[in-house]
DRENTORKOL-3810 file (N, C-alpha, C; in nm, 4 decimals):
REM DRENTORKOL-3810
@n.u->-3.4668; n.v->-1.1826; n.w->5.6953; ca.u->-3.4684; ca.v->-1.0387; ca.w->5.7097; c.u->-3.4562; c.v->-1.0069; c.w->5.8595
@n.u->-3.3595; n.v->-0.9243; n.w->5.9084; ca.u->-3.3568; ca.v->-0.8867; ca.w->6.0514; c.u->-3.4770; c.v->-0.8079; c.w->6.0575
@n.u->-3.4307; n.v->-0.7250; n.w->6.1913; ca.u->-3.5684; ca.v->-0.6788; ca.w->6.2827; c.u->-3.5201; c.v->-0.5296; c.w->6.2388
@n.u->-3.3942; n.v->-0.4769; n.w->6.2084; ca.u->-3.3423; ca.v->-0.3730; ca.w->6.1460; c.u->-3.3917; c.v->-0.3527; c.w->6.0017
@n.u->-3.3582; n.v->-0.4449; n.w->5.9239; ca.u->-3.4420; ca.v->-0.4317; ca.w->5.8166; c.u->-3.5914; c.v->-0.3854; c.w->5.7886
@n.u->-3.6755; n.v->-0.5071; n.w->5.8696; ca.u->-3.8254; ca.v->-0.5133; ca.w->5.8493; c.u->-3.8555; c.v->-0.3445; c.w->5.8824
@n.u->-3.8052; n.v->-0.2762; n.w->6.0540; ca.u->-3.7914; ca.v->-0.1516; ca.w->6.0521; c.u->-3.7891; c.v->-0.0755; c.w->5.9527
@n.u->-3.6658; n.v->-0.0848; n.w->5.9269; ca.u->-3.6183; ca.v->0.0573; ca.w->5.7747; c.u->-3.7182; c.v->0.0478; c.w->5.6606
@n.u->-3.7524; n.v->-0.0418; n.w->5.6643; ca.u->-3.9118; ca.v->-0.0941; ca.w->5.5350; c.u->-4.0416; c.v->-0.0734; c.w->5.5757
@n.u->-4.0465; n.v->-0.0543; n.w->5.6991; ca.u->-4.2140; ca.v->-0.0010; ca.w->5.7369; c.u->-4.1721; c.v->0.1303; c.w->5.7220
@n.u->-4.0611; n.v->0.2284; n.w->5.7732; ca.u->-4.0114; ca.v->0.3628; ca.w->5.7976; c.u->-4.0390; c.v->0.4325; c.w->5.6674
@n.u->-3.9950; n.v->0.3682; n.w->5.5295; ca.u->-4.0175; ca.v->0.3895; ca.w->5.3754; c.u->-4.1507; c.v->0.3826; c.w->5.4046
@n.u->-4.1923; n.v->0.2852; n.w->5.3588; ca.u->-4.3493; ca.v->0.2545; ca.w->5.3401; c.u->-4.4341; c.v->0.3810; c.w->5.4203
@n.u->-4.4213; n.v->0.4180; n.w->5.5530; ca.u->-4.4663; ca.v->0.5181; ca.w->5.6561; c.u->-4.4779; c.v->0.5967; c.w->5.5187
@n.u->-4.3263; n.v->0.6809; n.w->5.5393; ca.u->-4.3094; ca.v->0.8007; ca.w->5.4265; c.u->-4.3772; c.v->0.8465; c.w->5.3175
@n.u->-4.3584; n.v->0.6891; n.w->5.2610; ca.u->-4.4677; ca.v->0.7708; ca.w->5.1338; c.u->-4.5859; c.v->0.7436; c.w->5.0940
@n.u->-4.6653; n.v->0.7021; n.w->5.2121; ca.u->-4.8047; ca.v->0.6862; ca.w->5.2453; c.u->-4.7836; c.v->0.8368; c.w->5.2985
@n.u->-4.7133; n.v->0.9126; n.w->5.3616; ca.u->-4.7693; ca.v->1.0607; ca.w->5.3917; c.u->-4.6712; c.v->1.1383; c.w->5.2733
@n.u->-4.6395; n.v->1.0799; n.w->5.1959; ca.u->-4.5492; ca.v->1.2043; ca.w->5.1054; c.u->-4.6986; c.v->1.2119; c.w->5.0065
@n.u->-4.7321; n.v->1.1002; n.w->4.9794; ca.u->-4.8910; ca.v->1.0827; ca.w->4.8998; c.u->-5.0006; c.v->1.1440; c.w->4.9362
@n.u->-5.0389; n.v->1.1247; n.w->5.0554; ca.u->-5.1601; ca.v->1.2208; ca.w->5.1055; c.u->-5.1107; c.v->1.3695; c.w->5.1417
@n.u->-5.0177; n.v->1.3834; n.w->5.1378; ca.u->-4.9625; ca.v->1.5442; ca.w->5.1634; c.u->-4.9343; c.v->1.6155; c.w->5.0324
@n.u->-4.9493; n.v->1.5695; n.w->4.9127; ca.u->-4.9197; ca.v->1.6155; ca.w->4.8144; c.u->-5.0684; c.v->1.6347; c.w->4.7216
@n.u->-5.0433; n.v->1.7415; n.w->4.6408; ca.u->-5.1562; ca.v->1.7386; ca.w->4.5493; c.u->-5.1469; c.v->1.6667; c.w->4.4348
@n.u->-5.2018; n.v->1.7103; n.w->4.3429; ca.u->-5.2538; ca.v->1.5987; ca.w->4.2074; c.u->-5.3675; c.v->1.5550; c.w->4.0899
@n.u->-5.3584; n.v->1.4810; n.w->4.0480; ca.u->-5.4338; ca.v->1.4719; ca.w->3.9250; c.u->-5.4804; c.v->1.3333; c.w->3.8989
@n.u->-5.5957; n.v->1.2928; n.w->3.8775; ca.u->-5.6673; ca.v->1.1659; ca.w->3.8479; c.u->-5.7398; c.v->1.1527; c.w->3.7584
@n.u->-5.7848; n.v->1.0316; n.w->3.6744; ca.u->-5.8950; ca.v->1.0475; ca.w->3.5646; c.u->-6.0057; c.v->0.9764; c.w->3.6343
@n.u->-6.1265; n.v->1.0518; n.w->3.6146; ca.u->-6.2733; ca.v->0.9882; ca.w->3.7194; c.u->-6.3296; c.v->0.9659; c.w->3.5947
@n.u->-6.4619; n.v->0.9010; n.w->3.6748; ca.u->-6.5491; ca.v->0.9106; ca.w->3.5625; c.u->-6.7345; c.v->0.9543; c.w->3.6681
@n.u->-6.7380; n.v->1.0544; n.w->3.5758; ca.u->-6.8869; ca.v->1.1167; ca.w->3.6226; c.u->-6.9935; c.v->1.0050; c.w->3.6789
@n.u->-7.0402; n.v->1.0005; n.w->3.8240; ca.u->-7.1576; ca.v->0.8683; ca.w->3.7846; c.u->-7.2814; c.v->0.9725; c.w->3.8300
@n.u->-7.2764; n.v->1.0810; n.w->3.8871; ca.u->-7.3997; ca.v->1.2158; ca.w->3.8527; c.u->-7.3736; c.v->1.3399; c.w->3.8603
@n.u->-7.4640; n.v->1.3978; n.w->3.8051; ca.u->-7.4958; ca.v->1.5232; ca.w->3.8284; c.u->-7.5637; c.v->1.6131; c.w->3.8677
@n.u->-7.5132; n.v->1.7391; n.w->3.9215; ca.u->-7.6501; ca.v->1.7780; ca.w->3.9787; c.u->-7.6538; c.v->2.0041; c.w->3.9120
@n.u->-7.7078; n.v->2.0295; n.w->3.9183; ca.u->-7.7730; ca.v->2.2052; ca.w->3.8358; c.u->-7.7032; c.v->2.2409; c.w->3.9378
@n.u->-7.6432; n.v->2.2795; n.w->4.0414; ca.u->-7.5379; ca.v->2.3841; ca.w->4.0941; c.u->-7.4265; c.v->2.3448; c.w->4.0583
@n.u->-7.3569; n.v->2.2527; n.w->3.9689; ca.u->-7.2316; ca.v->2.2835; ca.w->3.9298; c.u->-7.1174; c.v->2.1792; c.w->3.9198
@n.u->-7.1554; n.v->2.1076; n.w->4.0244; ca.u->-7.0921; ca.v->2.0019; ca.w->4.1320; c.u->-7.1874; c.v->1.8682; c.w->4.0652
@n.u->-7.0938; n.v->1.7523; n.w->4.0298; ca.u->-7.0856; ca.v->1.6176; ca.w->3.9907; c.u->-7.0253; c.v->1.5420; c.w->4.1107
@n.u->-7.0636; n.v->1.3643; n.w->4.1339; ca.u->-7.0541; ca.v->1.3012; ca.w->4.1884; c.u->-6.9204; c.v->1.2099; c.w->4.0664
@n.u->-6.8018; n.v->1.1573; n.w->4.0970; ca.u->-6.6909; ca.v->1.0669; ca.w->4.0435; c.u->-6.6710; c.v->0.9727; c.w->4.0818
@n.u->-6.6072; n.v->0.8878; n.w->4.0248; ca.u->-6.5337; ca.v->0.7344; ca.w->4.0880; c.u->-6.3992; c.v->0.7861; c.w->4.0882
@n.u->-6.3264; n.v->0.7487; n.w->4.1272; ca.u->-6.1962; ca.v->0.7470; ca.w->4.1069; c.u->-6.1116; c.v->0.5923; c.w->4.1316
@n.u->-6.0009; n.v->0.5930; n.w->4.1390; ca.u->-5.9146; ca.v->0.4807; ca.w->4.1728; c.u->-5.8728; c.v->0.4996; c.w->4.3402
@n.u->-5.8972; n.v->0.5974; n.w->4.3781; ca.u->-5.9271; ca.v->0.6303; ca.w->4.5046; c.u->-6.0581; c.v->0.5778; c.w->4.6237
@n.u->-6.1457; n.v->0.5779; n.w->4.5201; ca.u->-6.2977; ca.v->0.5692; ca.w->4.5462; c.u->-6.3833; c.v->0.6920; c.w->4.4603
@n.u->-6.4739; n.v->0.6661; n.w->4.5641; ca.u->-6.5795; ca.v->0.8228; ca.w->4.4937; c.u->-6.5709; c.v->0.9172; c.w->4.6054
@n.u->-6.6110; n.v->1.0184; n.w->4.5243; ca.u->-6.5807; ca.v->1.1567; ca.w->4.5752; c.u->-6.7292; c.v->1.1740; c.w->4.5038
@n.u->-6.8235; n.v->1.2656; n.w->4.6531; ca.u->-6.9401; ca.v->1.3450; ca.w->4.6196; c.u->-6.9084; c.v->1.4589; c.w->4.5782
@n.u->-6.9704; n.v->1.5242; n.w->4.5342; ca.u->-6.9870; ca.v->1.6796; ca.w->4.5111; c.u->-6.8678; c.v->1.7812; c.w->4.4381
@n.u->-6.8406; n.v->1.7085; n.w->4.3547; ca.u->-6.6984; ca.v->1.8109; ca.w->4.3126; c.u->-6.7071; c.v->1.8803; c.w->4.2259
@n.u->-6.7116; n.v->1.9836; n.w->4.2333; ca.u->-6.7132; ca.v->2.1133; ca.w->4.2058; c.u->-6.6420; c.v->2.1328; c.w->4.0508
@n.u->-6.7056; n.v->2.1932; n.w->3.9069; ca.u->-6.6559; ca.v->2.1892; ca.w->3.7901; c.u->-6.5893; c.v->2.3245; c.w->3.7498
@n.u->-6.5362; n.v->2.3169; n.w->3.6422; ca.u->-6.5519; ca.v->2.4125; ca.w->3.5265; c.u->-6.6643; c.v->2.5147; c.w->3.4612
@n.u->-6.6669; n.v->2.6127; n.w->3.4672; ca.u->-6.8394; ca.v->2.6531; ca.w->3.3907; c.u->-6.8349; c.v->2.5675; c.w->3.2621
@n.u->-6.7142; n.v->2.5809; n.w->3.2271; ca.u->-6.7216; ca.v->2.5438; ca.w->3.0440; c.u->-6.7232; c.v->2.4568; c.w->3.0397
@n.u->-6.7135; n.v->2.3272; n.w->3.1050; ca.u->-6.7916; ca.v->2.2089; ca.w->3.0629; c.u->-6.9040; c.v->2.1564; c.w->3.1259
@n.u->-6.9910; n.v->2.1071; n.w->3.0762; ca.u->-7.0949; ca.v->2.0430; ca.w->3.0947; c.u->-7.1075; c.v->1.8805; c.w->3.0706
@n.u->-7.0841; n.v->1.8442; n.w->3.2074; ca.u->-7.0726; ca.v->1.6824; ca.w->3.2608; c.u->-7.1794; c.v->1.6192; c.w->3.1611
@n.u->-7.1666; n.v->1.5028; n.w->3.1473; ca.u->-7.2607; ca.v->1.3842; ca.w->3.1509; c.u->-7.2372; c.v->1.2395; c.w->3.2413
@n.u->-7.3235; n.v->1.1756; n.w->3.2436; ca.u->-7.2694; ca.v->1.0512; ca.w->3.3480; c.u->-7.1999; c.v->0.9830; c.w->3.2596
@n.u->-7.1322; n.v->0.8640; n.w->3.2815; ca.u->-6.9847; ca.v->0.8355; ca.w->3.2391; c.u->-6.8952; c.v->0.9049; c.w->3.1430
@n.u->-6.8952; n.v->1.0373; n.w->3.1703; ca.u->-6.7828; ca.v->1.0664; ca.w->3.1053; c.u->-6.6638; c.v->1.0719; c.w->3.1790
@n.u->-6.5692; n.v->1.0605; n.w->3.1147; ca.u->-6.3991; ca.v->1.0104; ca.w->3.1819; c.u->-6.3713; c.v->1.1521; c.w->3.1847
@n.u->-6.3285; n.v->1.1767; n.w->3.3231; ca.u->-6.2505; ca.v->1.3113; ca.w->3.3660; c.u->-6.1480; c.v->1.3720; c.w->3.3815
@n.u->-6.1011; n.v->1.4561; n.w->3.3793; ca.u->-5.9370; ca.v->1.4889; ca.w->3.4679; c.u->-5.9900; c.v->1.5641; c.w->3.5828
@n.u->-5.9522; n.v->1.5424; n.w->3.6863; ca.u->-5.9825; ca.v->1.5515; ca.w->3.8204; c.u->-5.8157; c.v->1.6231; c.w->3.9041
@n.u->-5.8632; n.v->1.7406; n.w->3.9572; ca.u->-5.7389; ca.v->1.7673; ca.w->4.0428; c.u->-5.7545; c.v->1.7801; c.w->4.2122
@n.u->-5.6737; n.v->1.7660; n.w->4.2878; ca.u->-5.7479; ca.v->1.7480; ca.w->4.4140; c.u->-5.5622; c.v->1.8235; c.w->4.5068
@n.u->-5.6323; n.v->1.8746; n.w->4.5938; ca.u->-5.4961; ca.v->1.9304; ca.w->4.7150; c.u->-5.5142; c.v->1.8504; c.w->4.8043
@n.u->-5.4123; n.v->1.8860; n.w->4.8962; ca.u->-5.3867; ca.v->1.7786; ca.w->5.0401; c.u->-5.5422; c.v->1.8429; c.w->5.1139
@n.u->-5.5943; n.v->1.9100; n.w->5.1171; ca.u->-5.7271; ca.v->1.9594; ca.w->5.2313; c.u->-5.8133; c.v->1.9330; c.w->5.1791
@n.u->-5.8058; n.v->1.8461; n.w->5.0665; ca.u->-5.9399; ca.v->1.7649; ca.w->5.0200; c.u->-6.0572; c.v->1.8283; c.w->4.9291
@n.u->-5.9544; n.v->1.9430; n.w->4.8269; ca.u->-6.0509; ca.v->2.0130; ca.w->4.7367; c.u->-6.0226; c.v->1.9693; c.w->4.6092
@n.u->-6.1271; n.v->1.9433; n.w->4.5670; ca.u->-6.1602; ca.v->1.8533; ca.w->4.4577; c.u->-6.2219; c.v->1.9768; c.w->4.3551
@n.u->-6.1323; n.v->1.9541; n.w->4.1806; ca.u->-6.2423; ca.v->1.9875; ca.w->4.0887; c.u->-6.1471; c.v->1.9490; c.w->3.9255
@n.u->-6.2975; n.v->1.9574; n.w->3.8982; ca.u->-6.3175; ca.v->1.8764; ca.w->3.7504; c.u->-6.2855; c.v->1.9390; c.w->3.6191
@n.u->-6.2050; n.v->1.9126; n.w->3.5860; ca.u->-6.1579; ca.v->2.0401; ca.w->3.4312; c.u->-6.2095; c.v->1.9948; c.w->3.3770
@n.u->-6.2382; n.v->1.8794; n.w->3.3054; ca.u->-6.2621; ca.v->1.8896; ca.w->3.2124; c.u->-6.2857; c.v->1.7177; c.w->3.0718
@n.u->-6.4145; n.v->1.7169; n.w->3.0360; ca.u->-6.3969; ca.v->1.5514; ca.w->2.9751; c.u->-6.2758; c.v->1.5426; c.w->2.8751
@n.u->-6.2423; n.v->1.4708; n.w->2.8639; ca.u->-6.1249; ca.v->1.3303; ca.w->2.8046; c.u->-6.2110; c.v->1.2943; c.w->2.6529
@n.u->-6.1089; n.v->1.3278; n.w->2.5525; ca.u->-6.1588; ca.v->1.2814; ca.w->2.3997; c.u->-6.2091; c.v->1.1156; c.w->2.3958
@n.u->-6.3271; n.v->1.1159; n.w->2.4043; ca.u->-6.3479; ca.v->0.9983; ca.w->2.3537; c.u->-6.2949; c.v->0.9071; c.w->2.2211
@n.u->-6.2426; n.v->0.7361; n.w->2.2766; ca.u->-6.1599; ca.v->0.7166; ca.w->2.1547; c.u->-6.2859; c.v->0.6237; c.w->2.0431
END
């Protein structure tokens, strides 16, 4: 592989390591607490995320599997549990 190559392949790689964090989105978490103002603690495939902010209409429990949406400025919230199979 030249030195042109290896270049043009970190240049990609660069890109969409920021096309990824610049974009919003959707993840499935899973609850590991909760707390009476509203806001649950998640895992994600990301990591964990403290404090994220729900739905009124649902009411968390710890491991329940989530859908999780999040923007590029790092706002996080929880629609809603996943049918258990």
């Amino acid at each position: 592989m030249t030195a042109r190559q290896r270049l043009s392949e970190a240049i990609q790689r660069a890109a969409s390591r920021a096309v990824q964090q610049e974009s919003s989105g959707w993840l499935i978490a899973t609850v590991t607490a909760t707390y009476t103002d509203g806001t649950v603690d998640i895992s994600t495939a990301r990591g964990p995320v403290s404090r994220v902010r729900r739905l009124k209409s649902y009411t968390p429990a710890v491991n329940d599997r989530v859908q999780v949406d999040y923007n590029p400025d790092g706002n996080w919230i929880v629609i809603g549990a996943l049918a258990s199979s």
